[in-house]
SELO-92310 format. One record per atom (N, C-alpha, C, CB): residue in one letter; atom name; z negated, y negated, x negated. Coordinates in steps of 0.02 Angstrom, whole numbers, plus 50000, padded with zeros to 5 digits. Glycine has a CB too. Layout:
residues N
  kekol  nuvo     up  north   east
      A    CA      Z      Y      X
...
***
This chain:
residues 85
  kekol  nuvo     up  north   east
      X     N  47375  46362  49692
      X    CA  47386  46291  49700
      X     C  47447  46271  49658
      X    CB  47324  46250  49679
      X     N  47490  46225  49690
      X    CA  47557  46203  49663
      X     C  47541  46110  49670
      X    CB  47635  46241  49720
      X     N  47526  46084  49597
      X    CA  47515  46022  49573
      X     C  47584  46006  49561
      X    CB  47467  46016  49515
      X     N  47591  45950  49615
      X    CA  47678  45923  49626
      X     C  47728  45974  49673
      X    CB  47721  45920  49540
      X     N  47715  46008  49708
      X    CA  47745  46044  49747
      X     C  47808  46036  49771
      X    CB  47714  46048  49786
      X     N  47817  45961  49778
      X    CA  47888  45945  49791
      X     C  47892  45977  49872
      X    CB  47945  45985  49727
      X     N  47969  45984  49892
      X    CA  47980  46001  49952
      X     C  47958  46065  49981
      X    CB  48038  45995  49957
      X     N  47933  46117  49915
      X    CA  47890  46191  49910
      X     C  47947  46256  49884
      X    CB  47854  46215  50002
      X     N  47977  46228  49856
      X    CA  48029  46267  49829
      X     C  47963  46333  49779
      X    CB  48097  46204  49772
      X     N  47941  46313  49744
      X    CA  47873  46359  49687
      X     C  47842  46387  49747
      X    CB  47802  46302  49628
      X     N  47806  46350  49815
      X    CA  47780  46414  49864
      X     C  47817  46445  49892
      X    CB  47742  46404  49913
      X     N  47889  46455  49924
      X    CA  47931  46484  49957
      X     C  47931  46563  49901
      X    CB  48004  46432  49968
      X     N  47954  46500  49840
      X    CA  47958  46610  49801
      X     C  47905  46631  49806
      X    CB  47972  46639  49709
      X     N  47828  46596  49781
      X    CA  47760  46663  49790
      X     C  47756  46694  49862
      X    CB  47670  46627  49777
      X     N  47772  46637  49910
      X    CA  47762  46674  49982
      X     C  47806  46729  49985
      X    CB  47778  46628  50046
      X     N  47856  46730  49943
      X    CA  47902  46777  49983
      X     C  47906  46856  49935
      X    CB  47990  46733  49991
      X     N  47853  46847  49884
      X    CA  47835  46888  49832
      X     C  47776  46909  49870
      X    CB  47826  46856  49758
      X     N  47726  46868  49887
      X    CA  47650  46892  49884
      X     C  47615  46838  49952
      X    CB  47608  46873  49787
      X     N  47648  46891  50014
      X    CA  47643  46841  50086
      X     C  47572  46835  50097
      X    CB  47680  46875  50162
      X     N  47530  46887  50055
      X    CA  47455  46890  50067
      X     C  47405  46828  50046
      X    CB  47433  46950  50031
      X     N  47441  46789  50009
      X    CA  47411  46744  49959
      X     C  47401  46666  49998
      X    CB  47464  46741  49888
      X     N  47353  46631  49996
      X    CA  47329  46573  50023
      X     C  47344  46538  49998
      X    CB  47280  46560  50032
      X     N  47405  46502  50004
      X    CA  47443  46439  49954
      X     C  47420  46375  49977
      X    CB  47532  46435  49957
      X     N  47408  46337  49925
      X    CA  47407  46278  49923
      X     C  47451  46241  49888
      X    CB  47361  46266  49910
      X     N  47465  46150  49907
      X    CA  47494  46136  49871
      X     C  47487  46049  49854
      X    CB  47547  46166  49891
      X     N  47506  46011  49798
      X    CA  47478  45937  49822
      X     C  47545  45898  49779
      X    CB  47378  45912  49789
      X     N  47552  45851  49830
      X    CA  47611  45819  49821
      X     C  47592  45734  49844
      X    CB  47672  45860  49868
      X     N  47640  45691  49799
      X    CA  47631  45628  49818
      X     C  47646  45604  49876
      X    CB  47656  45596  49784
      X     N  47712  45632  49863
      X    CA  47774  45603  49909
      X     C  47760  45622  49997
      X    CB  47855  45648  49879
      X     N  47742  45578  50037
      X    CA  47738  45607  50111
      X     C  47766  45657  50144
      X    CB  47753  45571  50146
      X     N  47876  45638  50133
      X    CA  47914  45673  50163
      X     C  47907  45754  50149
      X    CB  47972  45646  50149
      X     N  47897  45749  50039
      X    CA  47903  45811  50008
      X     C  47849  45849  50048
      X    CB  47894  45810  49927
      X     N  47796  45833  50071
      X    CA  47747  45873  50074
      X     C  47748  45888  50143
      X    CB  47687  45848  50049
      X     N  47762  45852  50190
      X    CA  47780  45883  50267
      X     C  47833  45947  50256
      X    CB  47822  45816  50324
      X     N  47891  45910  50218
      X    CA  47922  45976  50216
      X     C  47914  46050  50182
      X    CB  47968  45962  50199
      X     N  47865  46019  50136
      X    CA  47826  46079  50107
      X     C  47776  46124  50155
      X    CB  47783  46050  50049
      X     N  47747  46078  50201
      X    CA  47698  46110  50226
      X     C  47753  46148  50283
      X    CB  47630  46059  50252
      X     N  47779  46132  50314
      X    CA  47850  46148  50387
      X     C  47870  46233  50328
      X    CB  47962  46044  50395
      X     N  47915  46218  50282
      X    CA  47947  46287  50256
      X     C  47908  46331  50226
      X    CB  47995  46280  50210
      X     N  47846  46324  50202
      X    CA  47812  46376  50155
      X     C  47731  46400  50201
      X    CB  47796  46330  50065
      X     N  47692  46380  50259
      X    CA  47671  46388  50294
      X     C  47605  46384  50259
      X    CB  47695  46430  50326
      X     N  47608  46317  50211
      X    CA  47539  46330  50153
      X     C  47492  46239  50191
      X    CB  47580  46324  50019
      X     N  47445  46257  50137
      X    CA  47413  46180  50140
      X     C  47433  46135  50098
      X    CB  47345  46175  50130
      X     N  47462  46092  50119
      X    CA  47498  46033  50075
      X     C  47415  45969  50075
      X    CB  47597  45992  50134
      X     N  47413  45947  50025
      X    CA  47370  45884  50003
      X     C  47413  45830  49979
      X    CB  47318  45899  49944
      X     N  47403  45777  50024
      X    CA  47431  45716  49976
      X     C  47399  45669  49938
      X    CB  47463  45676  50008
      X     N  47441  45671  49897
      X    CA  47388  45602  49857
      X     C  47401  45636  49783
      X    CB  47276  45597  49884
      X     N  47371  45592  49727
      X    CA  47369  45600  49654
      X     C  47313  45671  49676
      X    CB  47336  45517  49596
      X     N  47310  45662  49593
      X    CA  47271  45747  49578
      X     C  47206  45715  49563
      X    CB  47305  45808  49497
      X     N  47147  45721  49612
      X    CA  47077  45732  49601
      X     C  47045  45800  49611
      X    CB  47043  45690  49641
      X     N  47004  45799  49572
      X    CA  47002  45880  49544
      X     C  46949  45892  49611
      X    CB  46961  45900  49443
      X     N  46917  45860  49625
      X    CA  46868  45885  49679
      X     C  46886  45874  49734
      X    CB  46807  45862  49678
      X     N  46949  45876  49765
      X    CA  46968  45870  49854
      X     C  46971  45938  49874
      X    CB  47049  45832  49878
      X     N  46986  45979  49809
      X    CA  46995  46045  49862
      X     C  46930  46081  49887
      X    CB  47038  46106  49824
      X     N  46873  46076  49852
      X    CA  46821  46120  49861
      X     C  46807  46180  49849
      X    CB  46811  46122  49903
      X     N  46868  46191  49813
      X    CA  46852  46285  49800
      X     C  46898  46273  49723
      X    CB  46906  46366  49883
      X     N  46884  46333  49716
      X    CA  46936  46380  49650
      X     C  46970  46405  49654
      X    CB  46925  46423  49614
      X     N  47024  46408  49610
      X    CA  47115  46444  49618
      X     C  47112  46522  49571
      X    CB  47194  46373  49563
      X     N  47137  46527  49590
      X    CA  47153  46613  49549
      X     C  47228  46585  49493
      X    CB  47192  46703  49636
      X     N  47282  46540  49530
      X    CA  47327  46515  49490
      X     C  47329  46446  49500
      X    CB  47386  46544  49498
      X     N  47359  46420  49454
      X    CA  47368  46332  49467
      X     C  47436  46328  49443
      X    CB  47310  46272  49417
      X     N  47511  46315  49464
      X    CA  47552  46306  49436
      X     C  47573  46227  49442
      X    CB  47591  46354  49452
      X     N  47594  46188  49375
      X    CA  47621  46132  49376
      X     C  47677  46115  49337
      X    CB  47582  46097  49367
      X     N  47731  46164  49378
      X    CA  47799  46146  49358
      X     C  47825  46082  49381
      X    CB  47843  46194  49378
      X     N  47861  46048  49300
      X    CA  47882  46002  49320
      X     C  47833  45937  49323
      X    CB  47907  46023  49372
      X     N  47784  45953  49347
      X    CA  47717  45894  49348
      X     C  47693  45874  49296
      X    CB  47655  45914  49377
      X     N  47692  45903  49231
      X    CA  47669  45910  49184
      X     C  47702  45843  49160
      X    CB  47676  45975  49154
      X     N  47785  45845  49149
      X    CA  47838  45784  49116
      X     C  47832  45742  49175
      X    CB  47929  45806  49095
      X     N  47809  45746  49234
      X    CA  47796  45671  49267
      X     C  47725  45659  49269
      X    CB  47824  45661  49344
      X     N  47670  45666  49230
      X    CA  47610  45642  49218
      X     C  47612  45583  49165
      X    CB  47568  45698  49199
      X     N  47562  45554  49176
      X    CA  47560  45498  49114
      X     C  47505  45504  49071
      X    CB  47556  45425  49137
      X     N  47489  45558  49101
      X    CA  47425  45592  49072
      X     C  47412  45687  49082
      X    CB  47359  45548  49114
      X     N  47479  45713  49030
      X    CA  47465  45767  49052
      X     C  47401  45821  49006
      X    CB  47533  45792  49058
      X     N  47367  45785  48963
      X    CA  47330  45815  48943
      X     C  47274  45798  49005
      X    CB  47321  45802  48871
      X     N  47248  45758  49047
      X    CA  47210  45760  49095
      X     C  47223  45805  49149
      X    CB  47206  45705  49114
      X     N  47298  45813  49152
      X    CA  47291  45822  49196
      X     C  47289  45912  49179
      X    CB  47336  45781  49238
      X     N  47299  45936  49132
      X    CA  47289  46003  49110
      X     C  47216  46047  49102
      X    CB  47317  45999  49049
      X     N  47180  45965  49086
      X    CA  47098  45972  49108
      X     C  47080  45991  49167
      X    CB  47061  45913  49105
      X     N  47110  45953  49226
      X    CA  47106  45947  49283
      X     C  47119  46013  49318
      X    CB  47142  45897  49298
      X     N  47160  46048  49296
      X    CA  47191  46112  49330
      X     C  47137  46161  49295
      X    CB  47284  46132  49310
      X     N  47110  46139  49235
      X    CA  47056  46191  49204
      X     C  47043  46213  49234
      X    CB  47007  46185  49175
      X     N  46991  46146  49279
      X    CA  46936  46153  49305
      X     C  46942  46187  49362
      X    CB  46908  46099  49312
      X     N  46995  46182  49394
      X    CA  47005  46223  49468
      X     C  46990  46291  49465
      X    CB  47079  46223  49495
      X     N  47014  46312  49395
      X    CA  47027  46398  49380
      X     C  46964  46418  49395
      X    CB  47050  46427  49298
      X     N  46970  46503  49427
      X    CA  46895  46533  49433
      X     C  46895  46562  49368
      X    CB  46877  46592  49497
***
């Protein structure tokens, strides 16, 4: 899972490292995330970060970049805890 994914620039490199891997990704922005979902062939989520939309557990959680646009990044560091298996 990629918290702030942006246009999917962070899934393009894992996809293109590790094509086996079930990417996810969650982004605010509408456009960013169509185009995220169109180039990286992952699941894009929109919306803020609620920890329970996805329904499952991550093996990784990366939040580059998301971290300095939170207003709460100690929540939101909680938040990615919790995803971890």
């Amino acid at each position: 899972l990629e918290v702030g994914c942006g246009m999917g620039l962070g899934l393009s490199i894992l996809r293109s490292h590790y094509g086996h891997l079930e990417l996810y990704g969650l982004e605010t922005d509408y456009d960013c995330a169509r185009e995220a979902e169109r180039a990286t062939r992952a699941v894009i989520h929109l919306g803020e970060f609620p920890g329970d939309r996805f329904g499952k557990a991550f093996d990784l959680v990366v939040c580059f970049r998301a971290l300095a646009a939170s207003s709460d990044p100690d929540g939101l560091l909680s938040q990615c805890a919790r995803l971890l298996r």
